[in-house]
C-alpha positions in Angstrom: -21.3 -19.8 2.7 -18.1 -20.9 1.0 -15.5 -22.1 3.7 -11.9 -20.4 2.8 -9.7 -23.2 0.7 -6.8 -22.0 2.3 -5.0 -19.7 5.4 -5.1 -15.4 4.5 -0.8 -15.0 3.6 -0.1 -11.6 4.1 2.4 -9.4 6.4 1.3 -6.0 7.8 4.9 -4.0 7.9 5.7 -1.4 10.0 8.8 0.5 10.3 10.1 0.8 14.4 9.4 4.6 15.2 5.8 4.0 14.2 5.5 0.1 16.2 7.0 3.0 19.0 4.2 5.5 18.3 1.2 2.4 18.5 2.8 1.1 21.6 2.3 4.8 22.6 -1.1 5.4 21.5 -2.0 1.7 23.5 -0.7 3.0 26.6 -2.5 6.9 26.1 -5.8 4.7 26.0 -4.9 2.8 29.0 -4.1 6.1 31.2 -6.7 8.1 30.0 -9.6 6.0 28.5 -11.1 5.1 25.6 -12.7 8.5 25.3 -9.3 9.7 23.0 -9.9 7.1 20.8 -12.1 7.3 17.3 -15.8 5.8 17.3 -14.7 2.8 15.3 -11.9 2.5 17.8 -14.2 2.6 20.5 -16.4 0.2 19.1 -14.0 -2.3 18.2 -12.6 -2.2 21.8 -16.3 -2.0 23.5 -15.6 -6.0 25.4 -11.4 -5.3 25.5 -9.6 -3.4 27.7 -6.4 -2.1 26.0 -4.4 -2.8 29.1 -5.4 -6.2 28.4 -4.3 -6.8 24.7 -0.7 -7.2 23.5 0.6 -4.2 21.3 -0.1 -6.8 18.2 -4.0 -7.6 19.0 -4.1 -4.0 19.9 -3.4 -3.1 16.4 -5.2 -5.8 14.7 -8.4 -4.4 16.4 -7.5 -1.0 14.4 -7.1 -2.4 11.4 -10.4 -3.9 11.7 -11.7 -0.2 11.9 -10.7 0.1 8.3 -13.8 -0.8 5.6 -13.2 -2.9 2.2 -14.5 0.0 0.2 -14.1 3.7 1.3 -11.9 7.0 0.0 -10.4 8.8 3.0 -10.2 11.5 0.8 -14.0 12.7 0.8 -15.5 10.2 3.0 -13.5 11.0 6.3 -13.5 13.0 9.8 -10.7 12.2 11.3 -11.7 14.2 14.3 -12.8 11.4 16.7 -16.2 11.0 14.5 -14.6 8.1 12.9 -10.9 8.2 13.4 -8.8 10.1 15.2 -6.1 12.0 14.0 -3.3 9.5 16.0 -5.3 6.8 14.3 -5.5 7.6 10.7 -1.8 8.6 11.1 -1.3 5.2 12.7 -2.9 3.9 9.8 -1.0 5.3 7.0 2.1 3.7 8.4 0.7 0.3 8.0 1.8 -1.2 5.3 0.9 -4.9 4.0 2.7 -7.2 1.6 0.9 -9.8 -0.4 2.5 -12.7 -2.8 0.1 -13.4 -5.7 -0.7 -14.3 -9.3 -0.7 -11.7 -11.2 -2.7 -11.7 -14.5 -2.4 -8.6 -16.8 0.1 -6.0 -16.5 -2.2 -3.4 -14.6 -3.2 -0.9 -17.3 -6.3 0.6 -16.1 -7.8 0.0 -19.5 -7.8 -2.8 -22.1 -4.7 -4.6 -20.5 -2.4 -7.1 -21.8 -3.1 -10.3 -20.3 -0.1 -12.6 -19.3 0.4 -15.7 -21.7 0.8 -17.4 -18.1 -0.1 -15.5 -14.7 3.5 -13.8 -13.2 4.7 -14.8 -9.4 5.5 -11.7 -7.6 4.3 -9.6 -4.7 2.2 -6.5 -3.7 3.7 -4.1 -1.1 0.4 -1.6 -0.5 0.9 1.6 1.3 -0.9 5.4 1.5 0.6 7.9 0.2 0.4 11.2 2.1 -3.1 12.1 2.6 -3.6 16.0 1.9 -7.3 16.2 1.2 -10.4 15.9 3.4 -13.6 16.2 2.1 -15.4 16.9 5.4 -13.5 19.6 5.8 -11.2 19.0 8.6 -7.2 18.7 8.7 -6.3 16.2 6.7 -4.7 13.1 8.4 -1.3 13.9 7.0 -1.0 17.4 6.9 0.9 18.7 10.4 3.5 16.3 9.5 4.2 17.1 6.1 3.3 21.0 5.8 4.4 24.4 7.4 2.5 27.4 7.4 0.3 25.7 4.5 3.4 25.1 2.4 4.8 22.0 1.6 7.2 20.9 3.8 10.2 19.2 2.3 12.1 17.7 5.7 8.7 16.5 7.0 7.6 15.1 3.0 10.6 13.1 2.9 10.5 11.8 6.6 6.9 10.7 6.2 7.6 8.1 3.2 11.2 7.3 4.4 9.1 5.7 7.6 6.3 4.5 4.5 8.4 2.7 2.4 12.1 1.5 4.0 10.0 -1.4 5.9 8.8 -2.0 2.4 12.4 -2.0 0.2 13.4 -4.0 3.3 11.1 -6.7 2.8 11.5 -6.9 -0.6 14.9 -6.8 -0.6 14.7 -9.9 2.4 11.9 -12.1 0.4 13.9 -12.1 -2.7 16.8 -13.0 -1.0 14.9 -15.6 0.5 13.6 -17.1 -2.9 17.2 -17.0 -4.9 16.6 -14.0 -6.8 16.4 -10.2 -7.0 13.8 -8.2 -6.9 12.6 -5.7 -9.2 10.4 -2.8 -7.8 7.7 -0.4 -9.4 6.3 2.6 -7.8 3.4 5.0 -8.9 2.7 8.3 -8.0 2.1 7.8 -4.5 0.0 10.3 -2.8 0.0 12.3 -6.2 -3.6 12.1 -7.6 -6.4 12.8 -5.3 -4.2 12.8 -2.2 -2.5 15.6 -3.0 -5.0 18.2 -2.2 -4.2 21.8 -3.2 -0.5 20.5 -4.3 -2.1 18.6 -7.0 0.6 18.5 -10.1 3.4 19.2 -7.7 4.3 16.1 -5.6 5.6 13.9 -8.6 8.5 15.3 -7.9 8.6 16.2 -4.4 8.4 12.2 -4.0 11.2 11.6 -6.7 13.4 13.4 -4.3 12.3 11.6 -1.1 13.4 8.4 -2.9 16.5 9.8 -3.6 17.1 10.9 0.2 15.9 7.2 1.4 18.1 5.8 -1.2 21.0 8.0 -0.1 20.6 7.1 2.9 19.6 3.3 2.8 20.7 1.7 -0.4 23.3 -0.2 0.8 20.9 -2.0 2.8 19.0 -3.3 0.1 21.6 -5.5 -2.1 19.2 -7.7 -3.4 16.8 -5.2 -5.2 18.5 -4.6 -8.5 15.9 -2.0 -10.0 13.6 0.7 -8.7 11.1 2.1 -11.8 9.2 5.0 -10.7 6.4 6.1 -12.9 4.8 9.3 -11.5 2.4 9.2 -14.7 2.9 12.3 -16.3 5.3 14.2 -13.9 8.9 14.4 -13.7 11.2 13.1 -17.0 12.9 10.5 -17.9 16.1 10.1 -15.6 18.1 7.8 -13.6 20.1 8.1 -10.0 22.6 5.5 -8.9 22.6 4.3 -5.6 26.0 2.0 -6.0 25.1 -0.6 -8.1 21.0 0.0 -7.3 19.4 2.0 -9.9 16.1 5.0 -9.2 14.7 4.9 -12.7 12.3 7.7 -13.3 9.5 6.5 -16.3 7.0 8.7 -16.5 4.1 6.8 -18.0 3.0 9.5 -20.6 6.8 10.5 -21.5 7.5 7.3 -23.9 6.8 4.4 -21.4 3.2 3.8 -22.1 4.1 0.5 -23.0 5.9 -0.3 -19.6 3.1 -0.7 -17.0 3.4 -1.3 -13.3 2.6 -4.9 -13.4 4.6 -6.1 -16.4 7.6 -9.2 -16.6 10.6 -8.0 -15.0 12.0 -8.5 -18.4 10.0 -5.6 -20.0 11.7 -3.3 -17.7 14.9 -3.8 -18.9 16.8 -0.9 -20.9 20.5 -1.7 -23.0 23.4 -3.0 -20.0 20.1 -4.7 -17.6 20.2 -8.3 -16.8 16.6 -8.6 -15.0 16.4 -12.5 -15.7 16.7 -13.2 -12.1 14.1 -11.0 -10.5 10.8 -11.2 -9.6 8.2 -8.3 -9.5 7.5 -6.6 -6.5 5.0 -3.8 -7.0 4.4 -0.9 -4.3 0.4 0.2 -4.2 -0.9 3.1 -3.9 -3.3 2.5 -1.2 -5.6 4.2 1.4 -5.0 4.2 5.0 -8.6 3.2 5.9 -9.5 1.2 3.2 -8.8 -3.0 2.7 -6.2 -3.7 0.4 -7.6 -3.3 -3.3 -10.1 -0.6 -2.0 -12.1 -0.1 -5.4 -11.7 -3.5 -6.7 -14.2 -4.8 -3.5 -16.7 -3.2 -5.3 -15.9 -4.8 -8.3 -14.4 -1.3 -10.1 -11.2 -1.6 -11.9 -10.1 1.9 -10.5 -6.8 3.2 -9.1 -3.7 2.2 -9.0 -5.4 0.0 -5.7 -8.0 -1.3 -7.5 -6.5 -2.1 -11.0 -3.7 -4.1 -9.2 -6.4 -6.3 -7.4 -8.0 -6.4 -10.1 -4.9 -7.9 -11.9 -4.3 -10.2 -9.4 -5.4 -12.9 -7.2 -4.9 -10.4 -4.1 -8.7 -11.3 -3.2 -7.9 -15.0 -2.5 -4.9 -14.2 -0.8 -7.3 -12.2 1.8 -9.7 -13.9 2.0 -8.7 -17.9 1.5 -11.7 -18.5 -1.1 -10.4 -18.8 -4.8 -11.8 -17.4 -7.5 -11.3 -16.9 -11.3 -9.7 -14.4 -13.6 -12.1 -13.1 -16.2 -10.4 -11.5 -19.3 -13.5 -10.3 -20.8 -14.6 -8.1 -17.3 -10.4 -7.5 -17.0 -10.6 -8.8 -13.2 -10.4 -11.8 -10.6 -14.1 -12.5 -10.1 -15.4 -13.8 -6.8 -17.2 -17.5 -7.4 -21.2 -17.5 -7.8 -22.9 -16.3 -5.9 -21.3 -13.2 -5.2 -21.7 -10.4 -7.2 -18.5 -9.3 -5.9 -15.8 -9.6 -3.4 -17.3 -7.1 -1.1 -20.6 -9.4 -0.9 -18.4 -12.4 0.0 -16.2 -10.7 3.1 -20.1 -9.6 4.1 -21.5 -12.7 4.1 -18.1 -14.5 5.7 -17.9 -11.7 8.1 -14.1 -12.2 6.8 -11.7 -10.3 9.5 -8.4 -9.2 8.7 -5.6 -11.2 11.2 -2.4 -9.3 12.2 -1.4 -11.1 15.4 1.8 -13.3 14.1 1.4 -11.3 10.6 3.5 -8.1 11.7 7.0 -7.5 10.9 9.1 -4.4 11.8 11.5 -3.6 9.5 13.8 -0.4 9.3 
């Protein structure tokens, strides 16, 4: 066994009306017993007593219901089997920022490797989760949809809550470090998320960023640039927020050269000054997956698994460093792991929470 080099550094982020909704979901188990909650749940809690664990440890053991490698999209219940309905919504809120090295700039094929690794920061979070392969509801879909139709209210309520703890911690850390932050953001919950609105929710999601950024902009002063890229929806476009900036980039409308995970500098269009910011990219993740979700299985896949494959995400989780390998495009666990998923087995690695969780709206 390889003893971890250094502490896990990562925040779980969570905006206050869902830290209300686990403190709620804490106290349900406690009046009415474990019997409400999912088998994972139940099993993580099997020698703990909820009324016995603070509202933090309470959600650390639910996060370590989640599995390094899984797709909630085919894979998942969410009908008690495995995860309840409370929890996998519970879930989705979670987010979780990482500072790491960043290698290549996170084309899912052939990428361009950095002359010299980039600084800068991973903010991962689900996306709406409108597909079940089990054929149950899917986690998301009462809060988001009406009568089967997409509802917008709901849409834009569901990633305000997702991603204002996000901007807000972006915003804070590069304050923190002297500079601004620049953010990217892919297609969230637009590829196999989206269920039977498939090709729709590009830009369903462009306008829930303009209603958070409406609403919220001024409270972000040190982000200078969002660039969304919802791949091949949407076109080219820009909103101003005062002096903050929405940039719309579709990848396959003339940005094919502008990945998620390039230098701040490539960003930059005629009037920018980006020399000041450092790169803070927003993952599209899975609610009951690890951070990097493909990538544990060594597949450079996803917009999860591509930017852990980019990165040194996998030393920041697990304390244990290991090496960026241009010829396999990906940071490759030390001998003799096959890959990172064999390592967190054999470690029995656990991700930690308690004095990791900050609440930001």
């Amino acid at each position: 066994m390889i003893d971890p080099i250094q502490k896990p550094a990562y925040h779980w982020l969570l905006h206050p009306d869902s830290a209300r909704a686990v403190a709620n979901y804490r106290q349900q188990l406690v009046e009415q017993g474990l019997a409400q909650a999912g088998a994972y749940l139940r099993e993580q809690l099997s020698d703990q007593a909820p009324d016995s664990l603070s509202e933090a440890a309470f959600l650390e053991h639910l996060i370590n219901t989640k599995r390094p490698l899984i797709f909630a999209e085919s894979a998942v219940y969410g009908d008690g089997r495995d995860w309840s309905p409370t929890e996998l919504s519970l879930l989705g809120d979670l987010g979780f920022a990482v500072p790491v090295r960043i290698f290549d700039d996170g084309r899912h094929h052939r990428p361009a490797v950095h002359p010299e690794p980039l600084s800068g920061t991973l903010l991962f979070i689900p996306g709406a989760l409108l597909r079940n392969g089990r054929g149950c509801v899917p986690a998301d879909w009462p809060a988001v949809t009406r009568d089967d139709q997409l509802d917008s209210v709901g849409y834009r309520a569901l990633y305000e809550r997702r991603l204002l703890p996000l901007l807000r911690y972006a915003d804070r850390d590069a304050a923190e470090r002297g500079q601004s932050a620049l953010i990217t953001v892919p297609g969230l919950g637009c590829g196999q998320f989206a269920g039977p609105f498939a090709g729709r929710l590009g830009e369903q999601l462009k306008q829930a960023l303009i209603a958070l950024l409406k609403r919220h902009a001024a409270q972000l002063p040190h982000v200078r640039l969002i660039y969304y890229d919802p791949y091949s929806e949407c076109r080219n476009e820009q909103h101003a927020f005062g002096p903050l900036p929405l940039r719309v980039r579709p990848l396959l409308q003339g940005n094919v050269e502008r990945p998620q995970l390039c230098a701040p500098s490539a960003y930059a269009e005629p009037g920018d000054d980006l020399s000041d910011c450092r790169l803070y990219s927003i993952v599209a993740w899975d609610p009951v997956s690890w951070p990097g979700n493909d990538y544990w299985g060594g597949a450079r896949m996803t917009d999860d698994g591509v930017k852990a494959a980019a990165s040194d995400l996998m030393r920041a989780i697990t304390g244990v460093e290991g090496a960026y390998d241009t010829g396999a495009s990906g940071y490759q666990p030390p001998e003799p792991y096959p890959t990172w998923e064999a390592l967190v087995q054999d470690q029995d690695t656990q991700l930690q929470l308690v004095d990791r969780l900050q609440i930001l709206g």
